[in-house]
C-alpha positions in Angstrom: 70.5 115.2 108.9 72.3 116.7 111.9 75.0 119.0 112.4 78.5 119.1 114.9 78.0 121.4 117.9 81.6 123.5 117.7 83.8 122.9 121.2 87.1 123.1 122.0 87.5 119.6 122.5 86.7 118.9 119.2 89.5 120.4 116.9 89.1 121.3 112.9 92.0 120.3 110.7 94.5 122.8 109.4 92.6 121.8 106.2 89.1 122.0 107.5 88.3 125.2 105.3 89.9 123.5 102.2 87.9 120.4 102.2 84.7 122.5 103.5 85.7 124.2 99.7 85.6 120.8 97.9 82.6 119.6 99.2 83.1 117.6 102.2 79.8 116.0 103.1 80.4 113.8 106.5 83.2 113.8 109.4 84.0 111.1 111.8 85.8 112.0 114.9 89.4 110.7 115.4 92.0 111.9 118.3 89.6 114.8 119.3 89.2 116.0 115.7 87.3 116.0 113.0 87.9 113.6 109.6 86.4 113.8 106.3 84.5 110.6 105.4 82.9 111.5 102.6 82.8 113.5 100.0 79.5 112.4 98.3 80.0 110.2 95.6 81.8 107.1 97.3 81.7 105.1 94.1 83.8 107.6 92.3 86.2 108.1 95.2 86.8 104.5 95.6 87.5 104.3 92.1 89.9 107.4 92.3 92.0 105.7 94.4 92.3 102.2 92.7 93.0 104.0 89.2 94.4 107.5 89.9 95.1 109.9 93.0 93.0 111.0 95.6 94.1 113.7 98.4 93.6 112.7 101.9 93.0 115.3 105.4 94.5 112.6 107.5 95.6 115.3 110.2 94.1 113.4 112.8 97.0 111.2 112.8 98.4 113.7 115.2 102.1 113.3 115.9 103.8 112.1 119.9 107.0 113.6 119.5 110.0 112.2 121.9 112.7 114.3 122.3 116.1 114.6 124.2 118.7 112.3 125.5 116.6 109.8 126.4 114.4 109.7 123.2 115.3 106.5 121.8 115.3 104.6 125.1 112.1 106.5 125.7 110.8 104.8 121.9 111.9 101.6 123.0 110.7 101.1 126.2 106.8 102.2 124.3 107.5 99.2 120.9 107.5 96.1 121.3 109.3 96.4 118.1 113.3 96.2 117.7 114.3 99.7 117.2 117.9 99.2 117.3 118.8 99.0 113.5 116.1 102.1 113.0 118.3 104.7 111.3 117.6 108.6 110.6 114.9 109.1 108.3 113.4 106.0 108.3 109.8 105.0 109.9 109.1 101.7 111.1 105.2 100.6 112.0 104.8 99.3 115.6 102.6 97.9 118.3 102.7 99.7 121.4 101.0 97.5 124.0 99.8 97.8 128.0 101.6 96.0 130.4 99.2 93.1 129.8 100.3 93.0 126.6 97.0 94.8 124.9 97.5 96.4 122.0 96.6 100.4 122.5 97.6 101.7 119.6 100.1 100.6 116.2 101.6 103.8 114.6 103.9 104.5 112.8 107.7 105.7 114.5 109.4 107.9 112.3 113.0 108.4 113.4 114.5 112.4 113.0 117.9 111.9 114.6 119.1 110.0 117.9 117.3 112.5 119.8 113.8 112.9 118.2 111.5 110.6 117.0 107.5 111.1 115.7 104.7 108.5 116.7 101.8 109.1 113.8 99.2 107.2 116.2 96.1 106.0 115.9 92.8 107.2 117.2 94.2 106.9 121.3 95.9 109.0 123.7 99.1 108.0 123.6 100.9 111.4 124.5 99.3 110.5 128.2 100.8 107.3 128.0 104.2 108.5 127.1 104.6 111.2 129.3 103.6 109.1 132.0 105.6 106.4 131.3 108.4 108.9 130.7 107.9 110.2 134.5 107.8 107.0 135.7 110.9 105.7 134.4 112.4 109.1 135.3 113.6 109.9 131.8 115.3 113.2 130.5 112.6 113.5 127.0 110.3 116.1 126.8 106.8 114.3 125.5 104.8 116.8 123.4 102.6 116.8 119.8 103.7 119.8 118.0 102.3 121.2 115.0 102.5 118.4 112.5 99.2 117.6 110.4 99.4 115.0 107.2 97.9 115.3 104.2 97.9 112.0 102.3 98.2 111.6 98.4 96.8 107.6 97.6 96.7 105.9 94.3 98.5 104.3 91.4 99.3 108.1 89.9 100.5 109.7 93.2 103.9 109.4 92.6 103.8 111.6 89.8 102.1 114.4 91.4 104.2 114.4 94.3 107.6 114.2 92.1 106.0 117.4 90.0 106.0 119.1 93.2 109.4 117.7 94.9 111.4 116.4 91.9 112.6 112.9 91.0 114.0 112.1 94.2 111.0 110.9 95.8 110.6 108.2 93.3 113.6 106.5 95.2 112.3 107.3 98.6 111.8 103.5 100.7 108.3 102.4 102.1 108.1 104.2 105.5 111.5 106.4 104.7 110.6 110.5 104.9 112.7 113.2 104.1 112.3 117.3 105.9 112.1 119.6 103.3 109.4 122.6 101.7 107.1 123.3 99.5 106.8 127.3 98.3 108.3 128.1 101.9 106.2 125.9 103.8 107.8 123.3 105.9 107.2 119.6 105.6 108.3 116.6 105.8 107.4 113.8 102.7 107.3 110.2 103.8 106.6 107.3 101.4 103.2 105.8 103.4 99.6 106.2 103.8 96.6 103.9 104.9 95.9 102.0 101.3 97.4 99.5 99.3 97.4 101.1 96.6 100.8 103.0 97.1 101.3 106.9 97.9 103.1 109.9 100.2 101.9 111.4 103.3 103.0 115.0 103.2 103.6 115.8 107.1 102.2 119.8 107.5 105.4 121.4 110.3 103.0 124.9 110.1 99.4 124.3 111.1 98.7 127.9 109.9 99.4 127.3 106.0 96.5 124.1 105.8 94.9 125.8 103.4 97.6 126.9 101.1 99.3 123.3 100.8 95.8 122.1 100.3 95.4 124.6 97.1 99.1 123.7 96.1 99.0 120.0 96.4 95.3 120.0 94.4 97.1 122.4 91.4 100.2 120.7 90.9 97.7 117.5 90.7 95.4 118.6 87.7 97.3 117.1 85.2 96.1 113.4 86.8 92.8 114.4 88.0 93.4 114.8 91.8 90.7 114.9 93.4 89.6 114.8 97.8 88.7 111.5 99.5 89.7 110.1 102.0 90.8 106.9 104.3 88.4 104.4 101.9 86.8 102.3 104.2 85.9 99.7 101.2 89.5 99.1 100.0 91.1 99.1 103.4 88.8 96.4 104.1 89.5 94.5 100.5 93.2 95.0 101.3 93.4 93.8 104.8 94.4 96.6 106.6 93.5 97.0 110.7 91.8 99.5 112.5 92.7 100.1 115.5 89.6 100.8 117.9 87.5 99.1 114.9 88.8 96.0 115.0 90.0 95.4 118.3 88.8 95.5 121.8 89.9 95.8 125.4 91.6 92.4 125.4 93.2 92.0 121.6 97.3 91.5 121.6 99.3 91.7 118.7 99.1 88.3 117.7 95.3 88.2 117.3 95.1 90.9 114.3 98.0 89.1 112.5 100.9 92.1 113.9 102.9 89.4 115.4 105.7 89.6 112.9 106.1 93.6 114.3 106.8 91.8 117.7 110.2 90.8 119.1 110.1 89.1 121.6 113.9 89.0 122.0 113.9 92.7 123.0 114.5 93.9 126.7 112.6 93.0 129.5 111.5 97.1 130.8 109.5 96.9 127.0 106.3 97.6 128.2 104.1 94.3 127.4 106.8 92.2 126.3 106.6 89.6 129.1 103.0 89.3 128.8 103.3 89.1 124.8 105.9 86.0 125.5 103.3 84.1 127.6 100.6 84.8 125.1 103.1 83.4 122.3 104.1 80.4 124.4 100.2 79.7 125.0 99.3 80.7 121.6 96.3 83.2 120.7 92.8 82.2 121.5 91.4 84.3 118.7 92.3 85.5 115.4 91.7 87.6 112.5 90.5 85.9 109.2 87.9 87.8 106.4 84.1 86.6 106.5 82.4 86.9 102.9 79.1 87.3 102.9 75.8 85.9 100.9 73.5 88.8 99.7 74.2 90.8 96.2 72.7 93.8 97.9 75.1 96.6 100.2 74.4 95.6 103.9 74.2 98.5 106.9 77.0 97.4 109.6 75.8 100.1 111.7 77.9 101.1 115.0 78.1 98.2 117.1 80.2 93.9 116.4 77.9 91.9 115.3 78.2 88.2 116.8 79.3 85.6 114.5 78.0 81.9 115.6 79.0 78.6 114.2 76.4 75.7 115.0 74.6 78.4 117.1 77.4 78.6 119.8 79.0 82.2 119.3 82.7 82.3 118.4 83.7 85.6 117.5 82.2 89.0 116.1 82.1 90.8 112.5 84.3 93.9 113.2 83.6 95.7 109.9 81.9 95.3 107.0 81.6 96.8 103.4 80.1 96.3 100.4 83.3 95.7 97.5 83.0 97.3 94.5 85.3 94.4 92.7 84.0 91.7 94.6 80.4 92.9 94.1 79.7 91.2 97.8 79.6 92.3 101.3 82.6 91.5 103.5 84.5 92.1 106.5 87.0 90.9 108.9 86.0 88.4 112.0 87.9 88.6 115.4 87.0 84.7 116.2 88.0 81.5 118.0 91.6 79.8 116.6 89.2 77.2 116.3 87.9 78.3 113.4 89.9 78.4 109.9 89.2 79.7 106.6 86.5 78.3 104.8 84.3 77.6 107.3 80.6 78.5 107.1 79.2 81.2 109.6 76.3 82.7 110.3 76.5 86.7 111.6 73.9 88.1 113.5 73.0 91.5 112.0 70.3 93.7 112.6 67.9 91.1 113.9 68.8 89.3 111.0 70.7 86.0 110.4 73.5 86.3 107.4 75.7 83.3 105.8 78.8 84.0 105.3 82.2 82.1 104.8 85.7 82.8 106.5 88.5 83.7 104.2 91.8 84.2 104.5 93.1 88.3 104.9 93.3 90.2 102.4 90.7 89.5 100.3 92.0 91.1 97.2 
């Protein structure tokens, strides 16, 4: 057991108190803040999620926000996504790439008017990359993250709570659309998303100051459905196919290689950041791709921190990115970042832990 040495470069969560209250019993880092991981009884948190509704500190998907006259361009010139049709209200998910066309980060753009738009990034500094890009380009948009924090309600019964606390129109809310508006005086804004397949709302805190109270709130109005914490489940994200950025990627992954190429156009204008690289690569085709790896065993298998090299005939062709044990699969699996070579169905064998593993490639998601 070990503890987290307090610093300012390591921020709490507006909810940090709330979820220190319910039991919180392990943080990962993300975007220089803390996460809840855990809440000690994965089992029954996994199973919240797949059957009822499970409340989510997901504040480290801190917000880049773009605003001014040159907002839009701004958004634009940062996705390799076409933005043009986006309209007010409406969030889009996006790859923002280097100029080699890298993928260094895939949030979601959420759209406030013509001039303002939120990126709910992933776990890299994006806000340094826009503002420099924005200086560089000599654009009039102020880059900044204000105080924005989401709180996440997953699962099959989270539409219910969240309608009990907004009313019926949310139940006609799009995938990715949001709306501004408050709950008992605290401002937010409700967007139909989250990092599961098994639907749900993020509720976007605009007051970092009232964490604690929305918490409370939020885990009342949910009673009725037995709400209880969680939090991004690493086992069903994995069953479900969803990518981790900084997981499952590395210095050198493009779009194309963890199956985002359909969030590419490669039709939009040439000052896109990436885009000319991200034609070649298309033209070439990728040299790796992302395909699931089940593996042999009946027993939950440590991944641990590092890839584990995945060989086929001894010769190495790609690495195991994640694994997990899956509850409803009752096998350990994970998704391999491996030659083009290879295609579903074919046997592997993954280094792990000084120990050879057989495993078989499958296509994403697994369930």
């Amino acid at each position: 057991m070990f503890g987290i040495t307090p610093s300012a470069r390591l921020r709490p969560s507006p909810y940090f108190e709330a979820t220190l209250a319910d039991g919180v019993t392990a943080f990962t880092t993300y975007n220089h803040m803390l996460m809840p991981t855990s809440f000690g009884h994965p089992e029954e948190e996994y199973w919240r999620l797949l059957k009822g509704v499970s409340m989510w500190d997901v504040a480290v998907e801190r917000q880049v926000q773009l605003a001014g006259p040159d907002a839009g361009r701004l958004a634009q010139i940062l996705c390799t996504r076409d933005l043009s049709q986006c309209k007010v209200g409406q969030g889009k998910y996006v790859a923002i790439c280097n100029h080699a066309g890298t993928l260094i980060n895939d949030p979601i753009l959420l759209k406030h008017d013509p001039n303002k738009y939120w990126l709910s990034i992933a776990d890299s500094n994006i806000w340094f990359w826009a503002r420099a890009i924005a200086a560089e380009r000599g654009l009039d948009v102020e880059v900044s993250e204000p105080d924005v924090s989401p709180l996440a309600l997953q699962g099959p019964k989270a539409e219910d709570v969240v309608a009990s606390i907004f009313g019926d129109w949310i139940r006609t809310l799009k995938y990715f659309w949001f709306r501004e508006t408050s709950i008992a005086g605290i401002p937010v804004a409700v967007a139909r998303s989250g990092w599961s397949k098994q639907g749900g709302f993020e509720i976007y805190l605009m007051d970092g100051a009232q964490g604690t109270r929305l918490w409370n709130l939020v885990k009342e109005a949910g009673k009725p459905w037995d709400i209880g914490p969680g939090n991004p489940n690493f086992c069903e994200r994995v069953e479900s196919g969803l990518l981790s950025y900084g997981g499952d990627t590395d210095e050198a992954t493009n779009p194309f290689e963890v199956r985002m190429g359909k969030y590419v156009d490669l039709n939009v204008a040439d000052d896109v950041i990436g885009i000319k690289a991200l034609r070649r690569i298309h033209a070439q085709g990728p040299t790796r791709h992302q395909l699931g790896v089940l593996l042999e065993g009946d027993e939950p298998t440590s991944f641990g921190f590092r890839w584990h090299p995945i060989r086929v005939d001894g010769s190495k062709v790609g690495d195991l990115t994640n694994c997990a044990w899956s509850y409803r699969l009752k096998k350990n699996i994970g998704f391999a970042l491996i030659s083009t070579r290879c295609a579903a169905g074919t046997p592997v064998e993954v280094s792990m832990e000084g120990r050879s593993v057989r495993g078989t490639l499958k296509e994403l998601p697994f369930l």
